[in-house]
N, C-alpha and C positions, 0 to 999 in steps of 0.2 A: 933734751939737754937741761942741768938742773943748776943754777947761778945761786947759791946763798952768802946774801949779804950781811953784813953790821952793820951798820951807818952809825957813827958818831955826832951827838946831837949836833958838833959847832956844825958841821957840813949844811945842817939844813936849816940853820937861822937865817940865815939873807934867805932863802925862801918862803920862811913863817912872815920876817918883816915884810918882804915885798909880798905877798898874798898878803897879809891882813892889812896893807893899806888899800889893794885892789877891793877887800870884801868892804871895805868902811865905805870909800868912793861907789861900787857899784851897789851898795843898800840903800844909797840915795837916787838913785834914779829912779822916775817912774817907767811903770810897766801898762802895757795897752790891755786889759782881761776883758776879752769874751768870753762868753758864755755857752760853750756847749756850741760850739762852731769852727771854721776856720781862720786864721788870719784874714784879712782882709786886703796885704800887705804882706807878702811873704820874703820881702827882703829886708823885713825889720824882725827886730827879736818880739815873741809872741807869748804869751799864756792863756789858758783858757782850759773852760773843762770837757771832760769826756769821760761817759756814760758806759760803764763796764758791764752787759749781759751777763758773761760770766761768772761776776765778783756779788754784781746785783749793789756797786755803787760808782759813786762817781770817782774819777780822780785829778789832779788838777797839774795840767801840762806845763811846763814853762822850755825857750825852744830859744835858744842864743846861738847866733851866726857870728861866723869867723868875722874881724876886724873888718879885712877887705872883700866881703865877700861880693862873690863873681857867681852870678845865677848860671852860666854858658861851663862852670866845672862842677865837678862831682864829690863831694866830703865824705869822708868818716863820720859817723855818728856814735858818741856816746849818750848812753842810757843812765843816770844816773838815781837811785833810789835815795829815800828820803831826803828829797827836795826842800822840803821849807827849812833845813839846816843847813844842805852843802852848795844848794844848788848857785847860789850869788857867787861864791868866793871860786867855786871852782868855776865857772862861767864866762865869769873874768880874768881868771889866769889863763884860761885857753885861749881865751882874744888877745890876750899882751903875749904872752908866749908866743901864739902862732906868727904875731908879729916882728919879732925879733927872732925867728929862726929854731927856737929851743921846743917846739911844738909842729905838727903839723897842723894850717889850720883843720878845722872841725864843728862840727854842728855837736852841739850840747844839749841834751833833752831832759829835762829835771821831771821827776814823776812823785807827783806831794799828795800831799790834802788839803782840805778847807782852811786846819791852820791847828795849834804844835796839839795843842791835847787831843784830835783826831789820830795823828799823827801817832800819837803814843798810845793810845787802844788800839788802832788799825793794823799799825806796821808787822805785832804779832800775828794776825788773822792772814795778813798777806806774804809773808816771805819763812813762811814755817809750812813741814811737813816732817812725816804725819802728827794727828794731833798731838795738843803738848800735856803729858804726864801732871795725875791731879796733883803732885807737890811742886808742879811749876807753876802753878797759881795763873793760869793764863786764860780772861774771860775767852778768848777765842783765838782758836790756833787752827793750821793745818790747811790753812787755802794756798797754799804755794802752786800746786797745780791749774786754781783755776784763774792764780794771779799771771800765768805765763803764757797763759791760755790768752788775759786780754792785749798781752806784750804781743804774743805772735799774730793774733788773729785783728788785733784793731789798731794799736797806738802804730806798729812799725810800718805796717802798710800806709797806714794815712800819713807816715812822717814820709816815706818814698815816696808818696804819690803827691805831696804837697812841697817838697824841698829834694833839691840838685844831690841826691846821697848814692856813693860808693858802694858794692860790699860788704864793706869795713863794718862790723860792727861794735863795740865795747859795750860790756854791762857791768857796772863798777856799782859797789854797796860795802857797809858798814856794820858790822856785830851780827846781827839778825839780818842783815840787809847784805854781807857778805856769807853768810849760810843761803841765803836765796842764790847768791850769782854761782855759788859751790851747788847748788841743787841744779841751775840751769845747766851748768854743767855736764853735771851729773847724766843729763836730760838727753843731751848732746851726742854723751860717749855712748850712752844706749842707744842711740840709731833715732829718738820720739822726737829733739828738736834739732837745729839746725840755724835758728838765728843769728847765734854770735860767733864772732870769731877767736873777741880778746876778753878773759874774764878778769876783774878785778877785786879781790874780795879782801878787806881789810878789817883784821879781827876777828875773823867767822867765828861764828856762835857757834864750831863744833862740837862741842859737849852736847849740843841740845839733842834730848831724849837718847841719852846713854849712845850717843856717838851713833845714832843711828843713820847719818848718812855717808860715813866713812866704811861702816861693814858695808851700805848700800853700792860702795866703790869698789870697797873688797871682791865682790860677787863679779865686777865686769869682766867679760872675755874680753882679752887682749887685742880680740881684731876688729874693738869696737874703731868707728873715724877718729880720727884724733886729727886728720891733715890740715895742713896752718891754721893752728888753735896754741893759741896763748893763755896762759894761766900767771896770774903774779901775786901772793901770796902772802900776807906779812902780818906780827903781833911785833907788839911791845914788848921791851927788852923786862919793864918795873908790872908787867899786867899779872904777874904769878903774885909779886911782893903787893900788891894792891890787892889782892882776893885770898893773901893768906888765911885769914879766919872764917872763911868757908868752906867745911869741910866735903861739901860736893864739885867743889871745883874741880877742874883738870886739870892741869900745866900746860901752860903754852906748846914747851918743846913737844910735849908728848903727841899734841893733838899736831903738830905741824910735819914731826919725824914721821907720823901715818898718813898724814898726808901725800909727804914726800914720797915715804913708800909705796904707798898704792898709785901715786901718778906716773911710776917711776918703769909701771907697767906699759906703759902708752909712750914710746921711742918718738913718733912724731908728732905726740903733745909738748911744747916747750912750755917747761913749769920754773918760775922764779922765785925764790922764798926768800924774805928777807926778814929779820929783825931788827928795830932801831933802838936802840942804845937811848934809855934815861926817858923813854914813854910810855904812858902808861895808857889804858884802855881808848881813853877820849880824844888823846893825843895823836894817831895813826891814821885818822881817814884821810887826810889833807895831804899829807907827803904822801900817803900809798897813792890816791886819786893820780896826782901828777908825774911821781917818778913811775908808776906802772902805763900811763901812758906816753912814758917817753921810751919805754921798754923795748 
């Protein structure tokens, strides 16, 4: 079933005001960082790092519990990519949300770096595939495979096996960070992965290397799983008017109608697409993150 939105900016102002005083308030707190371990304390919110085989580096956890959380229940866990920007503000909005009703609670798992300029070398190397074409000028591309490799194989195990978690899974990401949750996907409908339930990809960098993972969608047979699997899907209404003078750009609508189209093969994948009204690239992770988890 396929839901396309508009959203009109006023709708989501009292959500920007009330999340950016959550993000100012919860940037002030401090955080407890271990080092390449576990909590010590697993009824408090945690960070720390962990050692990817894999990737062949490290990455650094950050792990927020519902308001009232109750060890004796079982949570949703969201996965949230590039952490050292979203990871506060949406962390916080699921704790006051889940507390007022407009959320379920949930376990929050932010998945960063050491800190932003890693973050912006790395993020390419880790949620891109296959490598990136020499005019996209990218010192390193194309680890997506082996970045999902340390999602399934280390961080989600030791988040079940250390914290009360459901099922449920979400993997929500941003430009490059939602072409990664579109590849998990991807991953999913071919039969290779199996981790999440609910994908949220806000902006996806589909253009990247000539739409090469939309033909990779193209290709699926129809009776790949799709059963209760969520997809929620959304650009900016001003993202075309902002990259006007780029002549390699793609349009939004275009990359999103192919999308639609090819999901549209999959009856018990439910796909949501939305566009908001008066946003432009940068503008979209923060209302996708939370209206696609209220989805």
């Amino acid at each position: 079933m396929f839901m396309s939105n508009y959203i009109p900016m006023a709708v989501l102002r009292s959500v920007f005001l009330f999340s950016g005083m959550l993000f100012i308030f919860s940037s002030c707190q401090p955080r407890t960082v271990k080092q390449r371990g576990q909590s010590s304390d697993v009824s408090r919110d945690a960070y720390f790092s962990m050692y990817a085989p894999s990737v062949n580096d490290s990455f650094y956890i950050s792990v927020a519990l519902p308001e009232d959380y109750d060890p004796s229940k079982k949570y949703p866990v969201v996965y949230l990519l590039d952490a050292n920007v979203y990871y506060n503000i949406i962390a916080a909005t699921t704790k006051e949300y889940g507390t007022i009703g407009m959320l379920d609670p949930m376990i929050v798992v932010g998945i960063g770096y050491k800190d932003f300029p890693t973050l912006d070398s790395l993020r390419n190397r880790d949620y891109t595939y296959p490598a990136a074409m020499p005019e996209q000028e990218m010192a390193a591309s194309g680890g997506a495979e082996k970045f999902l490799s340390f999602l399934n194989g280390q961080l989600i195990p030791y988040i079940d096996k250390h914290y009360p978690t459901n099922p449920q899974r979400t993997l929500a990401g941003h430009s490059l960070g939602g072409y990664f949750v579109m590849y998990a996907l991807f991953q999913h409908l071919n039969g290779i992965d199996h981790s999440f339930t609910h994908y949220i990809a806000a902006s996806p960098s589909l253009e990247y290397n000539q739409q090469y993972l939309l033909g990779r969608f193209d290709s699926l047979k129809t009776t790949a799983t799709a059963d209760s699997l969520t997809t929620y899907i959304t650009y900016g209404g001003l993202e075309d008017k902002e990259n006007a003078e780029d002549v390699n750009f793609v349009k939004t609508d275009s990359l999103l109608h192919h999308a639609e189209k090819t999901l549209a093969r999959f009856p018990k994948l439910k796909t949501t697409t939305v566009t908001f009204s008066n946003m432009v690239h940068m503008d979209t992770p923060f209302p996708s993150f939370i209206k696609g988890l209220q989805d």
